[in-house]
C-alpha positions in Angstrom: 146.6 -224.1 114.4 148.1 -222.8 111.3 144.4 -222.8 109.2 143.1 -220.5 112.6 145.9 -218.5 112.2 145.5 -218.0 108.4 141.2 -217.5 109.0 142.5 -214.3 111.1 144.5 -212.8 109.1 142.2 -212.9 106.3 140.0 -211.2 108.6 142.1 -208.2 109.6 142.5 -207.6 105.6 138.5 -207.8 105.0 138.2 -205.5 108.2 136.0 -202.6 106.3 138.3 -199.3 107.2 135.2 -197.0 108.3 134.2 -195.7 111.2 131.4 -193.4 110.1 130.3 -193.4 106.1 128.5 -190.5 104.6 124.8 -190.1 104.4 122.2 -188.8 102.1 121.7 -185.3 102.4 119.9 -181.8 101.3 121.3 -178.2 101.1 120.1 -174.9 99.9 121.6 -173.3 97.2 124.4 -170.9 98.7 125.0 -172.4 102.0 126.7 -174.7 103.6 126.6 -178.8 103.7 129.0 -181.6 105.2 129.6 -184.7 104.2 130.6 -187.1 107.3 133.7 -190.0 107.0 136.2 -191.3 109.7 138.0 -194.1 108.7 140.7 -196.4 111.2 144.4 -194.7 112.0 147.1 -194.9 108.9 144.4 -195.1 106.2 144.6 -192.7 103.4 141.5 -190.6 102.3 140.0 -189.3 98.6 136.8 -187.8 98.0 134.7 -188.7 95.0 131.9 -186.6 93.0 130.1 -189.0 90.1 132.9 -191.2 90.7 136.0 -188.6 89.5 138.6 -188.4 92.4 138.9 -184.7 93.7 142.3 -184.6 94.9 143.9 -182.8 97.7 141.6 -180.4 99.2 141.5 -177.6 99.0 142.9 -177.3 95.5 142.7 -174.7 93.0 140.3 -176.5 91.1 137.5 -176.6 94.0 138.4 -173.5 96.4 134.9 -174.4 98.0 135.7 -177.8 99.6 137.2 -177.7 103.1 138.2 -181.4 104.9 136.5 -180.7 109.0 137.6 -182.9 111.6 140.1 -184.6 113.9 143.0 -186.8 111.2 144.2 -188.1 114.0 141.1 -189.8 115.0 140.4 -190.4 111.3 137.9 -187.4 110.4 138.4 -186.4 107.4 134.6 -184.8 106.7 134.0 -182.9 103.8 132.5 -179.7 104.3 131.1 -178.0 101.0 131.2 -173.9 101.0 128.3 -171.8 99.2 126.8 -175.4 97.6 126.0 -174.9 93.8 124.1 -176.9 91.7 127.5 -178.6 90.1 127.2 -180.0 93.4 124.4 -181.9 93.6 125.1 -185.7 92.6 126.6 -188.9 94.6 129.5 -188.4 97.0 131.8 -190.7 98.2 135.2 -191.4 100.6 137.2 -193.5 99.6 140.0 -194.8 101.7 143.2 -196.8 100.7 146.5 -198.4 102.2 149.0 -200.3 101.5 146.1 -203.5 101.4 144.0 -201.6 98.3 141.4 -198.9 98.2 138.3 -199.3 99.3 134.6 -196.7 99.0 132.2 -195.9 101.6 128.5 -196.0 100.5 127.6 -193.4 97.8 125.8 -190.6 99.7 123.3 -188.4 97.4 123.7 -184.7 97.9 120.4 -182.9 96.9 120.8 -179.1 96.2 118.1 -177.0 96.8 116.8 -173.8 94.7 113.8 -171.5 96.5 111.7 -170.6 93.4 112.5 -166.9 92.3 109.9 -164.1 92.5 106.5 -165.7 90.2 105.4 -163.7 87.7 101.7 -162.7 87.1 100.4 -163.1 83.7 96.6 -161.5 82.1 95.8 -163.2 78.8 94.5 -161.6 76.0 90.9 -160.2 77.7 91.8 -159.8 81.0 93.8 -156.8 81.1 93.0 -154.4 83.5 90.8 -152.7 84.3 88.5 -155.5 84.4 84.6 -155.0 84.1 82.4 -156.3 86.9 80.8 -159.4 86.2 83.0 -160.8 83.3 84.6 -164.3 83.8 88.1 -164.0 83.3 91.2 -166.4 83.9 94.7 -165.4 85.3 98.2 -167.3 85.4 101.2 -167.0 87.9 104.2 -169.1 87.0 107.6 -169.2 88.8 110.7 -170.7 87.5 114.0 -171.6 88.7 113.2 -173.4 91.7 114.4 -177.1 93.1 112.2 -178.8 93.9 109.4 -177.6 91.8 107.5 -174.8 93.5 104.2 -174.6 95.1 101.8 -171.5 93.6 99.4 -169.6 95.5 97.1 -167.1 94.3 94.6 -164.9 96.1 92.2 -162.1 95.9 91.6 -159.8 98.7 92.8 -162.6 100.6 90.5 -165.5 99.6 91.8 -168.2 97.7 90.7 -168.3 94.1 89.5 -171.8 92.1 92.5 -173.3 90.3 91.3 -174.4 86.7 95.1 -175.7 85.8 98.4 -176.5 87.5 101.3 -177.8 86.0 105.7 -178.3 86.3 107.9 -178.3 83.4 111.3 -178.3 82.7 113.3 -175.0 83.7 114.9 -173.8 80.4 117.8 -172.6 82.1 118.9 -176.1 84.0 117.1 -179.2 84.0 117.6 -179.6 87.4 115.4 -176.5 87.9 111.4 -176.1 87.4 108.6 -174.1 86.3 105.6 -174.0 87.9 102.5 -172.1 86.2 99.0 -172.4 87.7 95.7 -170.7 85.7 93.0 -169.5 88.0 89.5 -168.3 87.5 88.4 -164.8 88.7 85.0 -163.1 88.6 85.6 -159.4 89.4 82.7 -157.3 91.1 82.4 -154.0 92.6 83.9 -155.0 95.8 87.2 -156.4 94.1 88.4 -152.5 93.4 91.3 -152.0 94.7 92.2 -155.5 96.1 95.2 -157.2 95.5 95.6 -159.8 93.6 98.4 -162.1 95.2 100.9 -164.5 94.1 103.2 -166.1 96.4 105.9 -169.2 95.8 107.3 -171.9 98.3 109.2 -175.0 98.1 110.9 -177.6 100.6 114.2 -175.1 100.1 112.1 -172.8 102.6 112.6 -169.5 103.5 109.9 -166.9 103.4 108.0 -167.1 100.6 108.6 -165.6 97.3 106.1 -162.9 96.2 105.1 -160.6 93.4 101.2 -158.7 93.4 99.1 -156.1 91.5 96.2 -153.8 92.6 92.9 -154.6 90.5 91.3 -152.4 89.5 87.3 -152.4 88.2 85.2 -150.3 86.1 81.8 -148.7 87.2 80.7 -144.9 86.9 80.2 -142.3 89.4 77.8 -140.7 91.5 76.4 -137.2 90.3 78.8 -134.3 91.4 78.0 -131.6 94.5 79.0 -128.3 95.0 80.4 -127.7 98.5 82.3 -124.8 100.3 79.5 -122.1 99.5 77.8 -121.0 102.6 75.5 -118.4 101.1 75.2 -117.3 97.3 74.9 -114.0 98.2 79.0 -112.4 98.7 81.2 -109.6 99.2 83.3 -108.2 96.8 87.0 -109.1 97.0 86.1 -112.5 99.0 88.1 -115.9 98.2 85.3 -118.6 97.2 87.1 -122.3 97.7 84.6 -124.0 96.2 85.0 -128.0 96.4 83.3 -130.0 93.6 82.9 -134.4 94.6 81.9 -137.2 92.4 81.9 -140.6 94.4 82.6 -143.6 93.0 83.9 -144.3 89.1 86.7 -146.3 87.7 88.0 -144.8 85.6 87.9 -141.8 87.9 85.8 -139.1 86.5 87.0 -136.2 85.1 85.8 -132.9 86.4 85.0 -129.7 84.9 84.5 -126.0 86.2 82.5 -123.5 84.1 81.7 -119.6 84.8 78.5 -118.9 83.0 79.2 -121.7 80.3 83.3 -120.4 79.8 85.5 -123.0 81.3 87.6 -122.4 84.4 91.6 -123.7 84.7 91.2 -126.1 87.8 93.3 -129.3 88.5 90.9 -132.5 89.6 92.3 -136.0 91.4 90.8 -138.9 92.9 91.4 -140.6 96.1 92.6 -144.5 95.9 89.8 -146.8 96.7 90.1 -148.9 99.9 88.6 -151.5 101.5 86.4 -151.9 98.3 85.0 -148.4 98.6 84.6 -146.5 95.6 86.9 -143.5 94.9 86.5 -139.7 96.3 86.7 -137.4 92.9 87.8 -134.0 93.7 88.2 -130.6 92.1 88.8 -127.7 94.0 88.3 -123.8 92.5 89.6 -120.4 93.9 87.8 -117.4 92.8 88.3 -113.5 94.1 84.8 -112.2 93.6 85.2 -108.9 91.4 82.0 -106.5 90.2 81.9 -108.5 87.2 80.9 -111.5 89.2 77.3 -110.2 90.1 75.1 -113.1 88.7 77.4 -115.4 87.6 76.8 -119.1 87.2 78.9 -121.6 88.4 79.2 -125.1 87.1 80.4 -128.3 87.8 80.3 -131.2 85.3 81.8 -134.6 85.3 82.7 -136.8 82.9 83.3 -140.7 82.7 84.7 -143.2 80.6 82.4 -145.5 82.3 79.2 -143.8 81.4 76.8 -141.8 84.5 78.5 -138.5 85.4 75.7 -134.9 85.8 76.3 -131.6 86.9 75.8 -129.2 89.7 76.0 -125.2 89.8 75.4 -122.4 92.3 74.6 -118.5 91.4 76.4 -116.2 93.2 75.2 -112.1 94.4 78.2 -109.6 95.1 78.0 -107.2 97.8 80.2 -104.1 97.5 83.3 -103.8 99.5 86.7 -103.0 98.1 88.7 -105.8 96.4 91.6 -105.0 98.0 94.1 -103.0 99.7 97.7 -102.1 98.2 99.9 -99.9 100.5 102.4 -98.4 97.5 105.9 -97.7 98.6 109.2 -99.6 100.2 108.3 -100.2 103.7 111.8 -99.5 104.7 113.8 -96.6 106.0 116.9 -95.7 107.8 117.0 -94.9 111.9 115.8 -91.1 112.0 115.1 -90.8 108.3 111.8 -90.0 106.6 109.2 -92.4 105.3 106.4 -91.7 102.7 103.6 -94.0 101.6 100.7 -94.5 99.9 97.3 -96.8 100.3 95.1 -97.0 97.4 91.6 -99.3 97.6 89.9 -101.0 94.9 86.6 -99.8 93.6 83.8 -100.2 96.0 80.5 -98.8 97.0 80.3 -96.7 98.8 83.7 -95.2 98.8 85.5 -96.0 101.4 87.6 -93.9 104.3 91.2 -95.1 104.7 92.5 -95.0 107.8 96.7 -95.6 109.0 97.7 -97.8 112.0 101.2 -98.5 113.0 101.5 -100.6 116.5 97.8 -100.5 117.4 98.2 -96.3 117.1 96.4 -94.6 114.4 98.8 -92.1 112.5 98.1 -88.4 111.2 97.2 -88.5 107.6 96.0 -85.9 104.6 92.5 -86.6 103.7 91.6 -89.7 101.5 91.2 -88.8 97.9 88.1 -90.4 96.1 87.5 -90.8 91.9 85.5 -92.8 90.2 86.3 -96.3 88.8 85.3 -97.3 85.5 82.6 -99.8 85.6 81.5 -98.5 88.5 82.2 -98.0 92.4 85.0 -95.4 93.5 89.2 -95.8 94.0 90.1 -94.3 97.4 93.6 -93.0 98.1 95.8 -91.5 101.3 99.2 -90.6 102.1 100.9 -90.8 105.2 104.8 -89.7 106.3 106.3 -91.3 109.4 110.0 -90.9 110.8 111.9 -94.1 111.3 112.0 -95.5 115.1 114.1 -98.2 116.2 111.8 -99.2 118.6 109.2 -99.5 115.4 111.2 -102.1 113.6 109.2 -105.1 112.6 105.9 -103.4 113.6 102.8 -103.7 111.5 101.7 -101.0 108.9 98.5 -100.9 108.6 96.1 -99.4 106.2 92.5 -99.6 106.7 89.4 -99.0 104.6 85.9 -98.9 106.3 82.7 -98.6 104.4 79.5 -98.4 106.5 77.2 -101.0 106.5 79.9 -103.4 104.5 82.8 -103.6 107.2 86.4 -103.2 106.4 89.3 -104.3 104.2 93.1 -103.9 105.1 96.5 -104.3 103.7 99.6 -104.5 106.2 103.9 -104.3 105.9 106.1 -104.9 108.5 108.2 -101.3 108.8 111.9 -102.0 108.5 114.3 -99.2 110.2 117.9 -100.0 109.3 120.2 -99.9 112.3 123.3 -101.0 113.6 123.6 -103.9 116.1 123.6 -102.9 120.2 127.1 -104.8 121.1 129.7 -106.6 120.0 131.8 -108.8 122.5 133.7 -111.9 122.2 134.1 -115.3 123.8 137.8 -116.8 124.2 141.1 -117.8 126.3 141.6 -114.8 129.2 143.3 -111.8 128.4 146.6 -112.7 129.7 147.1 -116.5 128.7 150.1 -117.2 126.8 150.0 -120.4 124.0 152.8 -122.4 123.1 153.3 -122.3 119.1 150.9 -125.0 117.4 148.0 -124.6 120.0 144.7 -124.8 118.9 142.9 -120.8 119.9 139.0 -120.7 119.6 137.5 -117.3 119.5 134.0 -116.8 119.1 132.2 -113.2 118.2 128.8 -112.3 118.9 126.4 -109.5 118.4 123.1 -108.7 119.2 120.6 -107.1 117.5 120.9 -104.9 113.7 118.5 -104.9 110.8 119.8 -106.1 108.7 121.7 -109.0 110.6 125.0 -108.0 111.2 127.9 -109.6 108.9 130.4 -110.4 111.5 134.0 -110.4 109.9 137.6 -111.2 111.5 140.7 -109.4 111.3 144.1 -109.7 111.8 146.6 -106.7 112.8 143.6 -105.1 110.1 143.9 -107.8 107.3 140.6 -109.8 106.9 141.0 -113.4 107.7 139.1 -115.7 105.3 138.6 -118.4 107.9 135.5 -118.4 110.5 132.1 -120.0 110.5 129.4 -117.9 110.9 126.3 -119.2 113.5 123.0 -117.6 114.5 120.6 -118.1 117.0 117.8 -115.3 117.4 118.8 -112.2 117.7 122.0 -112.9 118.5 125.1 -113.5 115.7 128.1 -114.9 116.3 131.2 -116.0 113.9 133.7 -118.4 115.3 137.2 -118.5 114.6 139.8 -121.5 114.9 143.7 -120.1 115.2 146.4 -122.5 115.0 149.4 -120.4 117.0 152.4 -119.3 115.1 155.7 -117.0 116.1 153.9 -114.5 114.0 150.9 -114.6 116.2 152.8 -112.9 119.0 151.1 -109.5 119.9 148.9 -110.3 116.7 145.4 -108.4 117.1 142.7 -110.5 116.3 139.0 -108.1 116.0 135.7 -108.8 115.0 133.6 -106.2 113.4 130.3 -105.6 112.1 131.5 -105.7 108.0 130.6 -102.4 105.3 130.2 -100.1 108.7 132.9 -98.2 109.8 133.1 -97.2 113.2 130.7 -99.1 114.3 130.8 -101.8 117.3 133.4 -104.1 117.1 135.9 -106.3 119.8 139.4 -108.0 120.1 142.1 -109.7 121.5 145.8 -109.8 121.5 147.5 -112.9 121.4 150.7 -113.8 123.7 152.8 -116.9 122.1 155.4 -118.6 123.9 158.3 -118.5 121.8 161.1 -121.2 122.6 163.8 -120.0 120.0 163.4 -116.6 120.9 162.9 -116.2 124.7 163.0 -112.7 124.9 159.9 -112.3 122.8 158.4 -114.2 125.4 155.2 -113.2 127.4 154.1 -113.7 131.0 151.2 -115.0 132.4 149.1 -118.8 132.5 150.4 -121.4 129.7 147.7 -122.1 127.8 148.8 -125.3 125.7 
């Protein structure tokens, strides 16, 4: 009896104390992992990193550890905030009594690093632009990662042959890994403008990591064409937008405008190649045809880095019609006052007859004065004198020259006539509400019509107040104005005006305030608060 009773008590002391031991385990860098223990009632509990006791947790010296669970069922899980990589190594709980200290089995905590964004690399002879048909080779490499990372490299999408691949030690951590792959690329026509593609992954996961560069791939262009010109033969004083294209060519060629052999001022671009097609050159001319003009070559030439390139001209016969039309004067007058103008062509031939429109109404003119232009052709020139109309305001003024045969050219201004706006009138509380002091009084002004626009302003007993927020919306302009309601305000005459016109249109409104310290200077009527 007393050897059983001695063979069961040594059991109770060799009685491990767990009831759940930590496991191996994995975490990404930055988030969050747990480490599992539960150990029988009354035991004491220590957690161990590389075999150095931790300590209470938390603790100053590792903010990031947390102990999860239920003490009273003998939790006492460790639960690891934002891992790092000073947390990767072997874990373990140990518990201890008043019968020793004993450890769970050591648990290896793995931390894991996604690789950071790869870099492309082109050796010595491969930099872009490449030339079609040449054999060239091409590295990605991507570092920091845990484990080591996995490199992808494509073209347009298709895979290209790996020639190398290896993993070295990160310089940073030796924990951490570079991977670097070589590839083999053999760049044709078709590859311009592709991407080549380089993308990282590793068992951290996550989406992948990424980094890419447009190729590009040298081949000349196409001879250039003139477009735009529907007829060489054209009128004097007509815009030509002539549009000079080269297809194809990287580099992109350069285009060149000349007027009989003198070279033209003209910006040229190219279009991006997609889809492997090769790029749109472009270089776009204006030109007002002048008497000078008559017979005049123009040329388009284009030039490449890549070799090819040509040119393309047109010839180009000038009719005569005027240039242009310049009305001379300020197209603005006062309601009622007088107006005077003048309209003067450009040399043409035949002279032309000018002719005054205002509204779709031809106007009463002296007779159009004709000289002779040097260089040829004749400069026609009329007067005209109208009285300022409201109802004419912002109607065309036209001036037309005819030549027979030719058609016509014409100049227009819109006719300004100065006058004041129709009404004034204001939007606010009803004439006979009464505020308390401290209420809050919008008053809005409007006015409709004027030229120029009105420039509503506020007033106070005739003092200008500063405040209000001017608004417009068509023909209509309004100012607003916020009051907060003082004593003072009491009887106080707020108007709104048109501003730098006396006597013209204007509105207001007295204010009633409801004065509690002074109840005589009260007012009567609906409290407004």
């Amino acid at each position: 009896m007393e050897l059983l009773l001695a063979l069961l008590l040594a059991g109770v002391k060799a009685a491990p104390p767990f009831l759940e031991e930590p496991s191996n385990g994995s975490v990404v860098l930055g988030k969050e992992a747990e480490l599992r223990c539960a150990v029988r009632g009354g035991v004491a509990v220590q957690w161990a990193r590389g075999g150095l006791l931790l300590g209470a947790l938390p603790g100053p010296a590792h903010p990031r550890y947390r102990l999860v669970g239920d003490p009273r069922k003998g939790e006492h899980h460790l639960r690891i905030m934002a891992a790092r990589l000073e947390d990767d190594g072997v874990w373990q709980c140990q518990a201890g009594g008043g019968n020793g200290t004993a450890g769970s089995r050591p648990a290896l905590l793995t931390v894991m690093v996604p690789p950071a964004r790869p870099e492309l690399e082109l050796p010595e002879g491969a930099e872009l632009p490449w030339r079609e048909g040449a054999e060239l080779e091409v590295r990605c490499r991507v570092g920091g990662a845990r484990p080591a990372a996995n490199l992808r490299l494509t073209l347009g999408g298709e895979p290209l042959p790996e020639v190398s691949s290896h993993v070295t030690e990160d310089g940073s951590d030796p924990r951490l890994s570079t991977t670097q792959i070589t590839v083999r690329v053999s760049p044709r026509r078709g590859s311009h403008g592709q991407t080549l593609h380089c993308s990282a992954t590793n068992e951290a996961g996550g989406d992948p990591t990424e980094t890419h560069l447009t190729v590009s791939v040298l081949f000349p262009p196409e001879p250039p064409t003139i477009e735009g010109l529907e007829s060489p033969n054209v009128r004097l004083g007509d815009t030509l937008r002539l549009l000079c294209m080269a297809r194809g060519g990287n580099p992109a060629p350069s285009l060149h405008w000349e007027k009989d052999g003198v070279p033209l001022l003209s910006p040229w671009f190219s279009d991006s190649p997609r889809g492997g097609a090769a790029a749109l050159s472009r270089s776009r001319v204006v030109l007002t045809v002048t008497r000078m003009d008559d017979g005049v070559t123009l040329s388009c030439r284009s030039r490449s880095a890549a070799g090819g390139g040509g040119t393309d001209s047109v010839t180009i016969r000038v009719y005569y019609l005027p240039a242009e039309v310049t009305i001379l004067g300020s197209p603005t007058v006062a309601e009622n006052g007088t107006l005077s103008l003048a309209c003067s062509s450009a040399p043409s031939n035949p002279p032309v007859r000018l002719r005054w429109w205002l509204g779709g109404r031809e106007l009463p003119h002296g007779d159009t004065a004709v000289t002779p232009a040097e260089g040829g052709g004749s400069v026609s020139m009329s007067n005209v004198t109208l009285i300022g109309h409201r109802r004419d305001h912002g109607r065309a003024l036209l001036c037309e020259a005819l030549s027979p045969g030719l058609g016509s050219r014409s100049a227009s201004v819109l006719l300004g006539v100065t006058h004041p706006p129709q009404e004034v009138w204001l939007e606010g509380p009803p004439p006979n509400a009464t505020f308390r002091v401290g209420a809050r009084v919008r008053l809005l002004c409007h006015a409709r019509g004027g030229h120029p626009a009105p420039r509503l302003v506020w007033t106070r007993d005739g003092r200008p107040v500063k405040d209000g927020t001017p608004q417009s919306g068509g023909a209509v302009v309004s100012r607003e104005l916020q009051i907060v309601v003082t004593p003072n305000d009491n009887g106080a005459v707020y108007r709104c005006e048109v501003g730098g016109q006396r006597g013209g249109p204007s509105a207001h409104t007295r204010l009633s305030v409801l004065c509690v310290t002074s109840p005589s200077q009260c007012r009567t009527g609906p409290l407004l608060l």
